[in-house]
C-alpha positions as a printed Julia matrix, in Angstrom:
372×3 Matrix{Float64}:
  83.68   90.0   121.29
  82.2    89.26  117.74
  84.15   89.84  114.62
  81.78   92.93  113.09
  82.39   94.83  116.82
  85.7    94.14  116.31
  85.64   95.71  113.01
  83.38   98.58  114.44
  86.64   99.61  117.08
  88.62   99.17  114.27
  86.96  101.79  111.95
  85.56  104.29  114.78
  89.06  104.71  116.37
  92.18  106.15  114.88
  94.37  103.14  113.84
  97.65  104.44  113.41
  99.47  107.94  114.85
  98.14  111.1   113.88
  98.95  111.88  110.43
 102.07  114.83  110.14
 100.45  118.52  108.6
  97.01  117.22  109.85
  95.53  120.81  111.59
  94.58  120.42  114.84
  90.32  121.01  115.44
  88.51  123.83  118.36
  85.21  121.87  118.96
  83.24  121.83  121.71
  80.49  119.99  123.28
  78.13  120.59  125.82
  74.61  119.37  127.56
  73.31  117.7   130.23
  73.88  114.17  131.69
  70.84  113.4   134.42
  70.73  110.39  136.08
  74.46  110.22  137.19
  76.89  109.62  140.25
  80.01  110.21  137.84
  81.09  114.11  137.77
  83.88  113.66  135.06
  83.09  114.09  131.4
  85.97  113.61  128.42
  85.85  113.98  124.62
  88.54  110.57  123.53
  89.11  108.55  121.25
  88.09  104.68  121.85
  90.79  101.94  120.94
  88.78   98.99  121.85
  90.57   98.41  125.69
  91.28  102.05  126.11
  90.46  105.1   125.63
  92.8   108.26  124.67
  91.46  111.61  126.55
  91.67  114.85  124.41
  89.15  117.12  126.42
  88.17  117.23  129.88
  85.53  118.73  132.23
  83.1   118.38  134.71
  79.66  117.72  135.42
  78.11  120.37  137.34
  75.36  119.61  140.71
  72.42  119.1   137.97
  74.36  117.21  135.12
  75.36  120.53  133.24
  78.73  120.42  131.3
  80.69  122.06  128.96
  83.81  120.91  127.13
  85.47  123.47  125.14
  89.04  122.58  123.48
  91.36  120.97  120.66
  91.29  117.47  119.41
  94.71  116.21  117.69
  92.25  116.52  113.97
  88.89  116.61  112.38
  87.89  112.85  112.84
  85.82  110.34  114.61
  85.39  110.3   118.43
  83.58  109.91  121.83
  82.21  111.48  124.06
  82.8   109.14  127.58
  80.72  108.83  131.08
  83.39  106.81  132.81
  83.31  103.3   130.58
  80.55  104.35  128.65
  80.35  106.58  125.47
  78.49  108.07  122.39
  80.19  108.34  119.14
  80.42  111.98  117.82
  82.14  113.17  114.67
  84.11  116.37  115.05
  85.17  118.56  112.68
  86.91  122.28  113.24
  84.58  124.52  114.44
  81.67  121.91  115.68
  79.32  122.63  118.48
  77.3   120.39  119.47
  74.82  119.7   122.5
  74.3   116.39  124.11
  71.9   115.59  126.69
  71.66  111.81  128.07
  70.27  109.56  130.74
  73.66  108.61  132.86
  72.69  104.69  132.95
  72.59  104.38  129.53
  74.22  107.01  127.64
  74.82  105.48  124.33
  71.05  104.21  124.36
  69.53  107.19  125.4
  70.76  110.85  124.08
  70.18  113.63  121.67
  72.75  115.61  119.97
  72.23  118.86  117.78
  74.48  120.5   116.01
  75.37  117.3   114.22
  73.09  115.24  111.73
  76.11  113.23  110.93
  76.82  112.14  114.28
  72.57  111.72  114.97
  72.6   109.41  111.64
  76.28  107.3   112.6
  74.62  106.28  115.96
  71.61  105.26  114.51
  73.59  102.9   112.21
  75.84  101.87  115.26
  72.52  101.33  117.36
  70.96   99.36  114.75
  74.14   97.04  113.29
  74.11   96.38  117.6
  70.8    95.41  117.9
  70.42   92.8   114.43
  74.48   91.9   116.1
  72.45   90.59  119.5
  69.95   88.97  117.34
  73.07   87.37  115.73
  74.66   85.76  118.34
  71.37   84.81  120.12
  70.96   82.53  116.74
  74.49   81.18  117.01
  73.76   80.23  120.35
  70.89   78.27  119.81
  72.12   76.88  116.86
  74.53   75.11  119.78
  72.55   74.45  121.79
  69.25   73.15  120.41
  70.55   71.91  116.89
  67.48   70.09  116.06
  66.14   72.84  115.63
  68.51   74.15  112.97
  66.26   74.92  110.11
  63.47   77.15  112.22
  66.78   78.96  113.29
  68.39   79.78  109.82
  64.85   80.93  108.29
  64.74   83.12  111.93
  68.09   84.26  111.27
  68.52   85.09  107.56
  64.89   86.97  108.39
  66.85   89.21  110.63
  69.85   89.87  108.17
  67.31   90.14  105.46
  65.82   93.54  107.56
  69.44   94.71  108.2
  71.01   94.79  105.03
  67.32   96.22  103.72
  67.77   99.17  106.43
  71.79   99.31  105.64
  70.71   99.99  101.96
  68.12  102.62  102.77
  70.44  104.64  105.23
  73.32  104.48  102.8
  70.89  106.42  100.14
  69.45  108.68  102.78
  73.12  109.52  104.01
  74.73  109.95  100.73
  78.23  111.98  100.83
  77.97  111.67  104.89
  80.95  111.24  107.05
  78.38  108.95  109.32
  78.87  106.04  106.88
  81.74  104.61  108.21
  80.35  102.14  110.34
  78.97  101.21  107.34
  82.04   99.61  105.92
  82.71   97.21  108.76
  79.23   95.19  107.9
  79.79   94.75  104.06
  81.46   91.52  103.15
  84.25   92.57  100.98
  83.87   89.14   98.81
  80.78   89.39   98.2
  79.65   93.38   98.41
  83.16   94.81   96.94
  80.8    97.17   94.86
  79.15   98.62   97.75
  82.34   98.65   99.7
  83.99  100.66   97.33
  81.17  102.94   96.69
  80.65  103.52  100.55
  84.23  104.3   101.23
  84.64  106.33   97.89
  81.47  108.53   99.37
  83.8   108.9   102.86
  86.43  110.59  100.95
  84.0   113.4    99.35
  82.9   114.22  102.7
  85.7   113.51  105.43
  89.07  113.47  103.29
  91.09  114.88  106.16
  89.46  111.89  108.74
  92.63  109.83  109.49
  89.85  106.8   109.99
  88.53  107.65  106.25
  92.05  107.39  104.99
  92.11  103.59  106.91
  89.63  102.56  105.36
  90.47  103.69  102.29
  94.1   102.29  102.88
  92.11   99.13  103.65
  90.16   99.01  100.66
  93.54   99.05   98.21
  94.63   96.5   100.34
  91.44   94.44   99.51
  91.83   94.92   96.32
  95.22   93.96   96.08
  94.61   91.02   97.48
  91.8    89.91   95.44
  93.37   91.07   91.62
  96.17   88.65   93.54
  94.17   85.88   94.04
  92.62   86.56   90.7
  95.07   86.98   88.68
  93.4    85.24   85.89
  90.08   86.98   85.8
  88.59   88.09   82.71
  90.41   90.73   80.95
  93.62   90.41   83.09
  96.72   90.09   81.17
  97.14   86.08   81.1
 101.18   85.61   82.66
 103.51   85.06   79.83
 106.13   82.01   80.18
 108.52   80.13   78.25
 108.98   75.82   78.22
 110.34   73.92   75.89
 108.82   71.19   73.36
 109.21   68.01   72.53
 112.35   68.25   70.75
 113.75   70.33   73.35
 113.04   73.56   72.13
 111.92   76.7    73.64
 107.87   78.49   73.29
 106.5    81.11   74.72
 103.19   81.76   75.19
 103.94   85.08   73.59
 104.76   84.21   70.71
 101.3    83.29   69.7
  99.98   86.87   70.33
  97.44   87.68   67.65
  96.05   84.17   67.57
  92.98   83.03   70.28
  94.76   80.44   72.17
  93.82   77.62   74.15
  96.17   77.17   76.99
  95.28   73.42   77.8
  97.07   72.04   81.34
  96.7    67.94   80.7
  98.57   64.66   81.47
  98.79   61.57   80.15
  97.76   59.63   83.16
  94.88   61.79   83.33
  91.82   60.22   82.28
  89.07   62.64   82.49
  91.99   64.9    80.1
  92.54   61.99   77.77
  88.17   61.76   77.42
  88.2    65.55   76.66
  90.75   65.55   73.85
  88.37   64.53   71.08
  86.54   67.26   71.59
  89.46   70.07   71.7
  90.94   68.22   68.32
  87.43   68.7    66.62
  87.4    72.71   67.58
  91.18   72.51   66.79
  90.31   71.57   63.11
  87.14   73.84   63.07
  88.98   77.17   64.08
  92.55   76.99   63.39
  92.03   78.85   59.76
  90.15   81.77   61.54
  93.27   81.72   64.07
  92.59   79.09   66.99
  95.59   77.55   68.38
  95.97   75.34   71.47
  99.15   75.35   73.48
  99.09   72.42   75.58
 101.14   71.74   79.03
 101.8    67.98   80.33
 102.36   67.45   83.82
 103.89   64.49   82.6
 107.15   62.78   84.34
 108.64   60.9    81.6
 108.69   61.74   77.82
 107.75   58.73   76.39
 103.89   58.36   77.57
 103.89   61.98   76.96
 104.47   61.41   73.45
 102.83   58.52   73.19
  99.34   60.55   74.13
 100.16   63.13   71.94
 100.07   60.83   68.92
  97.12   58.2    70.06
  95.07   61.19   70.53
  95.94   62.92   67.85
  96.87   66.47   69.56
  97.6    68.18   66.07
  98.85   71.83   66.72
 102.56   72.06   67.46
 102.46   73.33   70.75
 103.0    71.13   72.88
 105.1    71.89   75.99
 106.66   70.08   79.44
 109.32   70.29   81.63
 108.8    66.96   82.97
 108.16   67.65   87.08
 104.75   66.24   87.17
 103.27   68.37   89.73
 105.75   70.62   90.11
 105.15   71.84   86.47
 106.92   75.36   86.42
 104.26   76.88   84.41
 101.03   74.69   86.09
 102.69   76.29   89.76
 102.61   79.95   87.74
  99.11   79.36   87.06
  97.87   77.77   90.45
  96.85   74.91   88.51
  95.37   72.53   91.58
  93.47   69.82   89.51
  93.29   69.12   85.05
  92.02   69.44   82.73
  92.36   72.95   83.42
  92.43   75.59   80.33
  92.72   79.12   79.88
  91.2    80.75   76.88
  93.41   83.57   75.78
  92.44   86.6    73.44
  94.44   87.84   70.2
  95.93   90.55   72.8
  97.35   87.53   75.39
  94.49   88.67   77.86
  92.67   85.8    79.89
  88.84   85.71   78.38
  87.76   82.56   81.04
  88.89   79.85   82.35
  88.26   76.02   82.96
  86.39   75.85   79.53
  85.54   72.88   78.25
  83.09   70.33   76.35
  79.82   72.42   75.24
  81.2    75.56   77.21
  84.26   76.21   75.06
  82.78   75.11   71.51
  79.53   78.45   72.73
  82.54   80.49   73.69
  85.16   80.13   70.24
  81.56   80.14   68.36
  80.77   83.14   69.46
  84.32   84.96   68.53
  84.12   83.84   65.39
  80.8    83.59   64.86
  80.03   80.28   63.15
């Protein structure tokens, strides 16, 4: 099973128990099934290798049914032929009629009373179909890899003509509960925006939905995760520490609030650092009257060639910080500092404005705050 069906189970199922003071839902659901040997009919829920039953009936001589019950909450469901089924949303109150060929019910079916659950299995139908196409290109790709670049151009065609029909039926289904399959085909990394937006639109329509309040639980989650892993993105407070200086005593980064500061991570032994220094003297002197200051970090591992750097290269400003553990630099760990040069330009405020500035990129950016 592919990783966006496995996301599909995920969303149209109810992930966790039923949510306490959620108010049970009447619904019911009736039609014909033609085409059939089966003469048992259930409204569940689908957890990708089984299904919950909530409401039960049978199929009469001529495929006429009628379920007519309570489900556990307003929410996402099925309606199931033995191992087959066609996702319905159900809300207190809903009536809806379902007619569908019995070897193929989730291909072929209407439903009225509805639109929402009409639009979610066109979605479902579709993001199946351009799924087939998918793995019929992966497969290819493995087996006749010569023939690697007719297969991309086939396949990014394909994704091309899914993400244009995802767009459209987002805007046509504005505010609609049937969006939720949605979610599962946006890649969070690179569509957070729509992500958001999608899910945000799920909570104006379905609050009570315990599957709109997992993917909404999801979403924070996400989002966690990512102001985690970018921690120093534009804007985000840049993390404060304290190391001492060459003659032992302690700085903070804090305590050069209300100047823009360089925070420059840099080694001795570290040519491409030592080639860049030139140029971060020359803004150095430019700047430091319109308040500029650097704040270096060594990862050196012994004082002298530390200090020996600072004065061949004549690092001016007096901040100029180590604890002497090379690698395992306490502040270079705090920052996630992998490779240097690495620098972190730092507003008046002690908010991160970019990072890994350097040559013509950091004289454009301190040019333009202070405008000459």
């Amino acid at each position: 099973m592919n990783i966006i069906m496995k996301q599909l189970i995920l969303f149209l199922t109810l992930l966790s128990s039923i949510a306490f003071g959620q108010n049970p839902a009447n619904v019911e659901v009736s039609g014909n099934i033609f085409n059939t040997n089966g003469d048992s009919i259930k409204i569940s829920q689908f957890y990708g290798s089984h299904y919950v039953d909530y409401v039960k009936g049978k199929l009469d001589k001529k495929g006429n049914y009628t379920l007519k019950g309570t489900v556990p909450v307003s929410d996402y469901y099925v309606l199931r032929l033995g191992q087959q089924h066609i996702n319905i949303i159900l809300k207190e109150g809903s009536s809806l009629r379902i007619n569908a060929d019995g070897n193929n019910i989730n291909a072929f079916h209407t439903i009225t009373g509805s639109d929402e659950s009409v639009a979610l299995n066109q979605f479902v139908g579709q993001m199946q179909y351009f799924n087939q196409k998918k793995d019929s290109a992966m497969n290819a790709m493995k087996t006749t890899p010569e023939n690697q670049d007719a297969i991309n151009k086939y396949y990014q065609a394909e994704y091309f003509k899914f993400t244009s029909y995802r767009q459209k039926f987002i805007a046509e289904n504005a505010n609609s509960a049937a969006l939720l399959p949605v979610v599962a085909t946006l890649d969070p990394d690179k569509e957070l925006s729509i992500y958001e937006a999608v899910v945000g639109q799920l909570l104006t329509s379905f609050p009570t939905s315990p599957s709109v309040q997992n993917a909404k639980t999801s979403l924070e989650q996400l989002k966690a995760q990512k102001d985690k892993q970018n921690f120093l993105a534009s804007g985000k407070p840049a993390p404060d520490f304290t190391q001492n200086d060459v003659n032992g005593k302690p700085i903070s980064l804090s305590d050069l609030k209300g100047k823009v500061v360089l925070l420059d991570f840099w080694a001795s032994w570290c040519g491409p650092c030592r080639k860049e220094n030139p140029n971060v003297v020359a803004l150095y002197k430019k700047y430091k009257d319109a308040g500029f200051t650097v704040m270096s970090v060594s990862l050196d591992k012994d004082k002298a060639p530390w200090l020996a750097a600072i004065e061949k290269d004549g690092l001016i400003w007096p901040n100029h910080v180590s604890d002497l553990k090379y690698w395992s630099n306490e502040v270079a760990k705090a920052y996630q500092v992998s490779s240097i040069p690495f620098t972190v330009l730092i507003d008046k405020n002690g908010n991160v404005i970019d990072t890994k500035l350097r040559g013509v990129e950091l004289e454009q950016a301190l040019k333009t705050i202070f405008g000459f």
